[in-house]
C-alpha positions as MATLAB code, in Angstrom:
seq = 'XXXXXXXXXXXXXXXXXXXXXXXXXXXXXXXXXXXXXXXXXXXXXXXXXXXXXXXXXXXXXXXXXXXXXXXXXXXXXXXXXXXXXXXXXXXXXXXXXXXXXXXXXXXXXXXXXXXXXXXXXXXXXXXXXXXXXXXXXXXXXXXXXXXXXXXXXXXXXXXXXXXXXXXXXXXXXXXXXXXXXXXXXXXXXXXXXXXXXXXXXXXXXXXXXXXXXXXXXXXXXXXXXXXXXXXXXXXXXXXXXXXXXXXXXXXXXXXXXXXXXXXXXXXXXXXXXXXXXXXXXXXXXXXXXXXXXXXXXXXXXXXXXXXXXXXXXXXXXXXXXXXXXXXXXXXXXXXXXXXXXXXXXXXXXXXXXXXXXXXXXXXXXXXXXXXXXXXXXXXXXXXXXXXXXXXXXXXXXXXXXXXXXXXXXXXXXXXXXXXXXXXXXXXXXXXXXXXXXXXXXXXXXXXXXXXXXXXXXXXXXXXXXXXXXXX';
ca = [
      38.711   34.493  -29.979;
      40.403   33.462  -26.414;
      41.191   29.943  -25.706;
      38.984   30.370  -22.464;
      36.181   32.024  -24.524;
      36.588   29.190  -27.368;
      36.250   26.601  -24.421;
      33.303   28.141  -22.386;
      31.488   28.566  -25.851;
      31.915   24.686  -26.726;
      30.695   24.495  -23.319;
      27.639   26.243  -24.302;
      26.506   24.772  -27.176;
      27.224   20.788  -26.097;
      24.732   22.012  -23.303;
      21.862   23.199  -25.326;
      21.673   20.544  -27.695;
      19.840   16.844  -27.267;
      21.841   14.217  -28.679;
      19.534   10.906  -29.884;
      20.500    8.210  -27.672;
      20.499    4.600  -28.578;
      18.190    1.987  -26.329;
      18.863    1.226  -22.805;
      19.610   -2.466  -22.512;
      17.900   -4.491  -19.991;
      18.036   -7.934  -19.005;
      15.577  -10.343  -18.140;
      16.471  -13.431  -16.208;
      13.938  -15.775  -15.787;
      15.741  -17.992  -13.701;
      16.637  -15.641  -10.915;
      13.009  -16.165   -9.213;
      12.472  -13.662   -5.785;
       9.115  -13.512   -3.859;
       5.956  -14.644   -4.789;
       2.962  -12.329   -4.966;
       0.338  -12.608   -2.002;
      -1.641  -10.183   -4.120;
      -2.238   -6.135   -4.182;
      -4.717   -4.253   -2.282;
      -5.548   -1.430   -0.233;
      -6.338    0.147    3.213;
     -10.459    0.570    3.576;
     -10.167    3.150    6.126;
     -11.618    5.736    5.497;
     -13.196    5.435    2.211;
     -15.419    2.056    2.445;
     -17.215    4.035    5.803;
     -18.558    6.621    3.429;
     -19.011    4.481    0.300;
     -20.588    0.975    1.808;
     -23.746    3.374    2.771;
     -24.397    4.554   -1.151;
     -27.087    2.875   -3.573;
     -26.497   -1.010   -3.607;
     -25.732   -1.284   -7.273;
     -23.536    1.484   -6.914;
     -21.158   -0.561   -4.402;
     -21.050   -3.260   -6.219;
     -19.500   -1.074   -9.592;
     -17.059    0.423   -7.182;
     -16.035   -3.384   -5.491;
     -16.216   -4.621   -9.273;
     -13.586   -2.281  -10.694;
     -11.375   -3.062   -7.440;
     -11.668   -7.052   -7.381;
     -12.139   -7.826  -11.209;
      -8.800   -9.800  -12.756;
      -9.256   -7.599  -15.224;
      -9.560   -3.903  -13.633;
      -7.282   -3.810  -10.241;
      -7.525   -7.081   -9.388;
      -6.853   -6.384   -5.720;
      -7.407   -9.234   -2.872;
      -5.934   -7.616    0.045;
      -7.341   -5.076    2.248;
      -6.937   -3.684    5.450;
     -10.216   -3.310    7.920;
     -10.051   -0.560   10.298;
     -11.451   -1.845   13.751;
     -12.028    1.980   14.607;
     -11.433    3.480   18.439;
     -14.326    6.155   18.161;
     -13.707    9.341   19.577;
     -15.376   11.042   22.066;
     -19.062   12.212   20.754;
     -18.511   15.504   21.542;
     -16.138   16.058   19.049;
     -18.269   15.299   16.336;
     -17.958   17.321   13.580;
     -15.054   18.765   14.974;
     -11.567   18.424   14.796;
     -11.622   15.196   12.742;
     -14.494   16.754   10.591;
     -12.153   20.280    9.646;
      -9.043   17.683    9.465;
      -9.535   14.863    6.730;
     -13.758   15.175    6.850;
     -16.281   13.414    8.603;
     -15.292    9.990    6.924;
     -11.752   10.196    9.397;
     -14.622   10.082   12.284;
     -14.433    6.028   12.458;
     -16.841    5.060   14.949;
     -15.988    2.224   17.461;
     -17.797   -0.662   19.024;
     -17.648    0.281   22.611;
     -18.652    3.462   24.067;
     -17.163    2.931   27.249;
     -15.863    0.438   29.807;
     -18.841   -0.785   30.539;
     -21.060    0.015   27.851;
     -22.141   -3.180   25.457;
     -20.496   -4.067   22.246;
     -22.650   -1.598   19.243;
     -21.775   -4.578   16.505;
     -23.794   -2.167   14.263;
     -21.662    0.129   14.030;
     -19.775    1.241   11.011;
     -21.595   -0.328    8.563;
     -20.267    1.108    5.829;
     -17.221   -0.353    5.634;
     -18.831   -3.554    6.624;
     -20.746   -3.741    3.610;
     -17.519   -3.220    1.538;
     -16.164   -5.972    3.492;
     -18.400   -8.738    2.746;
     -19.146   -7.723   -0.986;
     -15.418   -8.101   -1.693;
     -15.445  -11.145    0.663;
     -18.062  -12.471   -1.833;
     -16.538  -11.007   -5.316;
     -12.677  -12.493   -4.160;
     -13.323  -15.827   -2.248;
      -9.402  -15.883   -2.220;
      -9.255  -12.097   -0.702;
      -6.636  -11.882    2.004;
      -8.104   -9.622    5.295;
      -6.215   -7.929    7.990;
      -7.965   -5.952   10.698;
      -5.463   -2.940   11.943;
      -6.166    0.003   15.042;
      -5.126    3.175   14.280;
      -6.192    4.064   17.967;
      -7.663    2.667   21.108;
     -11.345    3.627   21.600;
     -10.846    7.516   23.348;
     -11.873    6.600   26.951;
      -8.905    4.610   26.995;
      -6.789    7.297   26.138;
      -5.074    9.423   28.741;
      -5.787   12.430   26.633;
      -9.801   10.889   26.067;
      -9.307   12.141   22.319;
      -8.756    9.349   20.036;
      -6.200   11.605   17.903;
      -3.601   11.296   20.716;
      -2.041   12.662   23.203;
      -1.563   16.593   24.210;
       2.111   15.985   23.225;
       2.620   14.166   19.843;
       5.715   12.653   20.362;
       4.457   10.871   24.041;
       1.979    7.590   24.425;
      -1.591    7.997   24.449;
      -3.280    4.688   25.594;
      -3.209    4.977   29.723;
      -0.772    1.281   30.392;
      -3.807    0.090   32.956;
      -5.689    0.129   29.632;
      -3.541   -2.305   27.674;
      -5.387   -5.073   28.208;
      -8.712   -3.839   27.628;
      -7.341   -2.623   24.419;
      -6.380   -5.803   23.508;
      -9.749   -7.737   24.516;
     -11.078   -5.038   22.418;
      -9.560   -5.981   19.198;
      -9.744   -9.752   19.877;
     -13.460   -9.028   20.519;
     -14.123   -7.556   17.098;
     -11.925  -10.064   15.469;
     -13.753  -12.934   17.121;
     -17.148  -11.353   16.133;
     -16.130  -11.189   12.512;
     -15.124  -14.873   12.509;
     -18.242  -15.711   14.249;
     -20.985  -13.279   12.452;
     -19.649  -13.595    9.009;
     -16.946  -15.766    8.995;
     -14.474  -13.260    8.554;
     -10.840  -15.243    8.712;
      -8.076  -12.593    9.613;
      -4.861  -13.318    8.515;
      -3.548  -10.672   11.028;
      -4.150   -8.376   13.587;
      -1.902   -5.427   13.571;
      -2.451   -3.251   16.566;
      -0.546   -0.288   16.175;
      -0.268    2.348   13.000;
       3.241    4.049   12.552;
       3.364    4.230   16.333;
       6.362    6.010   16.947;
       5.660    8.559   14.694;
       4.852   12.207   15.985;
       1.528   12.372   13.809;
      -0.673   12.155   16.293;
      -1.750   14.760   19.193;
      -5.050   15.944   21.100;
      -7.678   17.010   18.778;
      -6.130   16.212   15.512;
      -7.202   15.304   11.851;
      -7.602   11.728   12.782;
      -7.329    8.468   14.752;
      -3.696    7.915   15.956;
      -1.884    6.963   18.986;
       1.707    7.146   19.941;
       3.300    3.915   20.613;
       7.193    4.371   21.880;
       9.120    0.665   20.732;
       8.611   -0.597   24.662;
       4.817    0.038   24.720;
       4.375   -1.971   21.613;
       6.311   -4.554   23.405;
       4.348   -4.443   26.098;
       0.981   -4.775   24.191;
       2.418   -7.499   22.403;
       3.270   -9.465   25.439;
      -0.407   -9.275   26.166;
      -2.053   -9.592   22.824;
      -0.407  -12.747   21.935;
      -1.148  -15.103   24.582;
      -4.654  -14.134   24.270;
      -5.166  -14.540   20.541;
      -3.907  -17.292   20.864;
      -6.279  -18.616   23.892;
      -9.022  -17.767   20.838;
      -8.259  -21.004   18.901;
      -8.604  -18.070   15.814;
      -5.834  -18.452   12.919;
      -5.416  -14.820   13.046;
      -1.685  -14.200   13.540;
       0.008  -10.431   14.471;
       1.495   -8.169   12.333;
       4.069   -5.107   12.774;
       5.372   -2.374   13.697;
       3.190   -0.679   10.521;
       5.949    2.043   10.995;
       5.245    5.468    8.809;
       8.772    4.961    7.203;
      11.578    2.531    6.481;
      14.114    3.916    9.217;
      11.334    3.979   12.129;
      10.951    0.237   10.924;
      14.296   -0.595   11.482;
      14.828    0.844   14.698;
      11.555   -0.527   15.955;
      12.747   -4.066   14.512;
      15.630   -3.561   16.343;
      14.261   -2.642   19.928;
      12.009   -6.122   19.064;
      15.333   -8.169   18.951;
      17.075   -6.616   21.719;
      13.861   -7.686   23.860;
      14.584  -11.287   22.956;
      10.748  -12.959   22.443;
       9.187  -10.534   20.147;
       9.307  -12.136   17.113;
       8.081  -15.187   18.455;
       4.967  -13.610   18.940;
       4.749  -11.548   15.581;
       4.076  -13.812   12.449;
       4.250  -11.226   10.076;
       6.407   -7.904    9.298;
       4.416   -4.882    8.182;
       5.859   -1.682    6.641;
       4.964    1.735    5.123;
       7.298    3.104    2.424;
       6.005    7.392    2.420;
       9.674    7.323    2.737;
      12.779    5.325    2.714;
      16.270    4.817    0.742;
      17.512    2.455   -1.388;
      20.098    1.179    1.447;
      17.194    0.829    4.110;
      15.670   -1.091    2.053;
      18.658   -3.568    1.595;
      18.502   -3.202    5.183;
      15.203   -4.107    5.741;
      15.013   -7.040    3.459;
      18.258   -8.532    5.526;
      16.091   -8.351    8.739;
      13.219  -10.299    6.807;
      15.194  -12.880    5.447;
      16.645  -13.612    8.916;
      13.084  -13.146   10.568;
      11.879  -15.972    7.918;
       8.378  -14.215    7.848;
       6.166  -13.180    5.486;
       6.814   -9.567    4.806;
       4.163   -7.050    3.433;
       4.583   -3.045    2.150;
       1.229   -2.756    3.792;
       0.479    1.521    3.390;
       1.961    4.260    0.847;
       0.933    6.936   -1.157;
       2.092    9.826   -3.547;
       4.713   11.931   -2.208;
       3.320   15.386   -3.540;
       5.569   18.815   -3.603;
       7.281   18.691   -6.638;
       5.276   17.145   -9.178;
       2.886   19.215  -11.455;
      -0.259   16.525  -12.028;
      -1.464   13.547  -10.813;
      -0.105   11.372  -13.932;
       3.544   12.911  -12.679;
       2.966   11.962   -9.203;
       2.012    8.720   -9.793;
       4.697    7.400  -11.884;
       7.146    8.628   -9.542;
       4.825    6.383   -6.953;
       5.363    3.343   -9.581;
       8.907    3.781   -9.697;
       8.739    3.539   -5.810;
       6.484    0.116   -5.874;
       9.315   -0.976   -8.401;
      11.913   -0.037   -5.826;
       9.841   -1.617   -3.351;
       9.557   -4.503   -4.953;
      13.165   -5.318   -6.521;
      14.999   -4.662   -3.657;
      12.875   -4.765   -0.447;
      10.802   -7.985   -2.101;
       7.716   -7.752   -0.092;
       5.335  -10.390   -1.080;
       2.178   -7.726   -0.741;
       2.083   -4.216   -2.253;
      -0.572   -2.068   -0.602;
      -2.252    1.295   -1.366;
      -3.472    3.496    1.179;
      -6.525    5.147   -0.309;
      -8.953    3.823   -3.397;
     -11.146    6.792   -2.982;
     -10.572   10.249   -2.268;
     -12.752   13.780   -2.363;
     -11.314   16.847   -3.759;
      -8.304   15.266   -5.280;
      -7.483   12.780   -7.894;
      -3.825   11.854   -6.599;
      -3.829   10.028   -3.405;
      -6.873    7.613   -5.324;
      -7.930    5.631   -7.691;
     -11.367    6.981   -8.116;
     -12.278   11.012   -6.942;
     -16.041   10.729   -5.263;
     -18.209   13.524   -3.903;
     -19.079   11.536   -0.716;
     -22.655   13.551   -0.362;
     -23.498   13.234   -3.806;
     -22.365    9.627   -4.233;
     -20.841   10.328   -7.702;
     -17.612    9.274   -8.299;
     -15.103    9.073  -11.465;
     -12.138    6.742  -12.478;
      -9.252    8.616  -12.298;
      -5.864    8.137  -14.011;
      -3.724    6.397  -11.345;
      -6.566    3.236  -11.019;
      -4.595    2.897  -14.866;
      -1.355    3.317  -13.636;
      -1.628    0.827  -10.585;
      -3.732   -1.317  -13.513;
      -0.645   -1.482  -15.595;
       1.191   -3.685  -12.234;
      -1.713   -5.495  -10.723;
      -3.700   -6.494  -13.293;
      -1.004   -8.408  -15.555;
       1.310   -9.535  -12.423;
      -0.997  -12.162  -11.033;
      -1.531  -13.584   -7.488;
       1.277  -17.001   -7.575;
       3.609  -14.610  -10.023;
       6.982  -14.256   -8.893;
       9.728  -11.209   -9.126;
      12.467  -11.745  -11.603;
      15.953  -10.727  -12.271;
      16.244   -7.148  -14.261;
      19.092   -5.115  -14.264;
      17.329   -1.780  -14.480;
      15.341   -0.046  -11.658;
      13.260    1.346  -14.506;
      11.688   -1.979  -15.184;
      10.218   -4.551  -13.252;
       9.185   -8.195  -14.212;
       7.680  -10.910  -12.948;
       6.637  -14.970  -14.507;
       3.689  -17.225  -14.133;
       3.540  -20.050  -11.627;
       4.081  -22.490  -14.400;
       6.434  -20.489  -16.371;
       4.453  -19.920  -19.762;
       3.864  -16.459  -19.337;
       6.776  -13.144  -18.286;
       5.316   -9.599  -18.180;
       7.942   -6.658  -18.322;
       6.839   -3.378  -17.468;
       8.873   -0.265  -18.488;
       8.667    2.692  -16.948;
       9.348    6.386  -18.209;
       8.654    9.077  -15.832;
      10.723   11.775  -17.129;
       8.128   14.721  -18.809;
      10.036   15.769  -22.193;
      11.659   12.925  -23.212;
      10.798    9.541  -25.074;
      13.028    6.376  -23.853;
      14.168    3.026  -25.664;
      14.822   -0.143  -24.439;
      16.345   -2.981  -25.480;
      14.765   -6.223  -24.206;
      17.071   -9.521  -23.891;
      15.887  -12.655  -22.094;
      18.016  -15.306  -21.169;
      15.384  -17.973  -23.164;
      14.554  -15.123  -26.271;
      13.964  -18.222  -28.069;
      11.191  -19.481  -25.714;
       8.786  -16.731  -25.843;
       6.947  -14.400  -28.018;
       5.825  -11.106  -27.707;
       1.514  -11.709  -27.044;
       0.304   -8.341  -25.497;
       0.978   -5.078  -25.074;
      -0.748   -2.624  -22.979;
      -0.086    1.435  -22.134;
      -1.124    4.235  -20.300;
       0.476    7.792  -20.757;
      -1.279   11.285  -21.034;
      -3.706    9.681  -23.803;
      -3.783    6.108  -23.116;
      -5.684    4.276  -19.993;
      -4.063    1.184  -19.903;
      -4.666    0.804  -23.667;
      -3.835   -2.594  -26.039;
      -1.630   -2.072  -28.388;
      -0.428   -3.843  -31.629;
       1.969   -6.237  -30.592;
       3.447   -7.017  -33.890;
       4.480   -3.127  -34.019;
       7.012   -3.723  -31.150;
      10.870   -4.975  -31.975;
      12.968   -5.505  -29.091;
      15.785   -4.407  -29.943;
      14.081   -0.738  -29.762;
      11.456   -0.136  -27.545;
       9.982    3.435  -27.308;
       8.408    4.336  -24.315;
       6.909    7.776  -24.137;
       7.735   10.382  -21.468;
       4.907   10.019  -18.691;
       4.444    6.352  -19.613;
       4.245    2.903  -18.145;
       3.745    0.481  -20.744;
       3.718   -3.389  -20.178;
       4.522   -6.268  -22.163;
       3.299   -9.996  -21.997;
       5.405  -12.527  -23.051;
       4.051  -16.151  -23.615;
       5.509  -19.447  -25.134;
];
């Protein structure tokens, strides 16, 4: 046998086989204390339009499972003031595109048509039976498009090129009194309190164009500025609380350059009280560089849209976890103090939701992300703040008063089981009390604590298992 052959052989066979590896080692430092939670929560457009019209007792399961402490114990959602799009594309482009529910309808039919304060009342009634199931539940009302007669293209999908503004600039501030008139009647009607107002919805993307799958308009950096410079004297003329939010950008590098056009204006961010992100995509180092711009903005900062990133993954369960591992990126390095889903219910599909629904039939079904996103937002409490781990596979967080730390591990990999070692910097001080899973078989399931050792933790591939710690 050659010395080459000998080699490449060795080669060969170190390849093929699986060597048992001892447990990963993670550290938990409960004194290194990062943001505090605002809460969880998720977009209502488009879902609550459809679902607010179903039978009564119906809703109020669906709200239940969303609000309860002890399902997804969300408190943060996003209204859609809708544009409404001209009514004679109904049941067309929007309709083929994402389905009838993308076909928000708007207050105002035209410039000087009344305000139609019934419309949409689906996702009014999910409004106000969450407003009464969370009396701490956090509100902001967000445009993904000026009402179509606005529009230069009068299609409230955008403009006949994608990558060019939409809303005509004589219409800026009629778009704004429109917003502040829907926020205003919200307050007044139902008493509605808006933390923010964001009026644009990743803007300077190239998403949106003339007869497409749904409500967007093209906002280049200077327009927003622009509408800004309007909006804010005005809401503030209201004597409303409501403060404004953005840029909402689709991704983490349109953020920074919009945040970055903002400064070189010079009053921007005197008029914006909070800074609102998507993450669909974004790297590690944009995120470092977007946390540096909120820690010199001093504002509060919120991941307020995401989703599943799709292609490669072969299931839902798959998907998802690689969508956890991004909220635990999120999290750990960006530190936003809200984490926000984009859709809670979806048709035809059971990734890009927490419950599949037949919108026609109004039947819908738990699926298994609602147990992933469980295994974060139900045990990491409103008031809990981000601590110190050394591993981007696990995220933890303590208790305002500092009796309780929850650690949740993640393993997303398909074939093979992982160990962890767990070491706090107070062992001592707290016991292992809970201990809850969900994998391929488990839906957020409690599990025997006393069966757990630290010093070898198995998580299973596909799993996201967390632990509660108490003193």
């Amino acid at each position: 046998m050659s010395y080459q052959f000998f080699v490449s052989f060795l080669a060969f066979v170190f390849s093929t086989v699986t060597f048992a590896q001892g447990p990963v080692e993670i550290h938990i430092n409960t004194e290194n204390k990062y943001q505090t939670i605002e809460g969880w929560g998720s977009s209502l457009c488009w879902w609550a339009s459809e679902v607010g019209t179903w039978n009564d007792k119906k809703v109020d399961s669906i709200v239940h499972i969303i609000t309860s402490p002890d399902l997804l114990n969300m408190n943060i959602f996003r209204f859609n003031i809708g544009g409404g799009d001209d009514p004679e594309h109904a049941g067309g482009h929007m309709a083929k595109g994402k389905g009838t529910r993308a076909e928000m309808e708007g207050y105002k039919d035209g410039p000087d048509k009344p305000y139609n304060w019934n419309a949409d009342a689906g996702q009014r009634n999910i409004l106000l039976k969450i407003k009464k199931s969370r009396p701490d539940a956090v509100f902001e009302a967000f445009s993904n498009s000026a009402p179509y007669w606005m529009t230069k293209s009068k299609c409230s999908a955008g403009f006949f090129k994608a990558d060019e503004d939409n809303l005509d600039p004589s219409q800026y501030a009629a778009f704004t009194d429109y917003l502040l008139e829907v926020v205003q009647h919200y307050k007044t009607k139902y008493d509605i309190d808006f933390k923010t107002l964001e009026p644009f919805n990743e803007s300077t993307s190239s998403y949106w164009y003339y007869k497409g799958s749904q409500e967007g308009c093209h906002f280049d950096a200077e327009s927003q500025i622009e509408v800004l410079k309007i909006l804010y004297p005005r809401l503030k003329k209201t004597g409303l609380k409501t403060i404004i939010a953005a840029p909402d950008e689709t991704n983490l590098e349109a953020t920074l350059k919009v945040l970055e056009a903002y400064k070189n204006q010079g009053e921007v961010f005197n008029w914006i009280g909070q800074i609102n992100t998507h993450t669909y995509a974004g790297t590690n180092k944009q995120r470092r560089a977007v946390k540096k711009w909120v820690d010199s903005l001093q504002k509060p900062f919120w991941q307020s849209e995401t989703g599943p990133s799709g292609g490669k993954y072969k299931n839902a369960l798959e998907n998802n976890l690689a969508l956890a591992q991004k909220m635990f990126n999120d999290l750990k390095i960006m530190k936003p103090d809200a984490w926000l889903d984009w859709q809670l219910m979806e048709e035809h599909n059971a990734t890009w939701c927490q419950m599949k629904a037949d919108f026609n039939s109004e039947e819908f079904e738990i699926v298994k992300n609602l147990y992933v996103r469980m295994q974060v937002t139900r045990f990491i409490k409103q008031g809990y703040q981000i601590i110190d781990t050394d591993h981007k596979e696990v995220l933890a967080a303590i208790s305002p008063n500092g009796d309780e730390v929850v650690s949740i591990l993640l393993n997303k990999e398909t074939g093979r089981d992982k160990k962890f070692k767990l070491k706090f910097d107070k062992m001592d001080t707290y016991s292992l009390a809970e201990v809850f899973r969900t994998s391929k078989n488990e839906d957020c399931k409690a599990l025997d604590a006393s069966g757990f050792s630290m010093d070898g933790i198995k998580a299973p591939a596909l799993s996201l298992t967390t632990f509660i710690f108490r003193k």
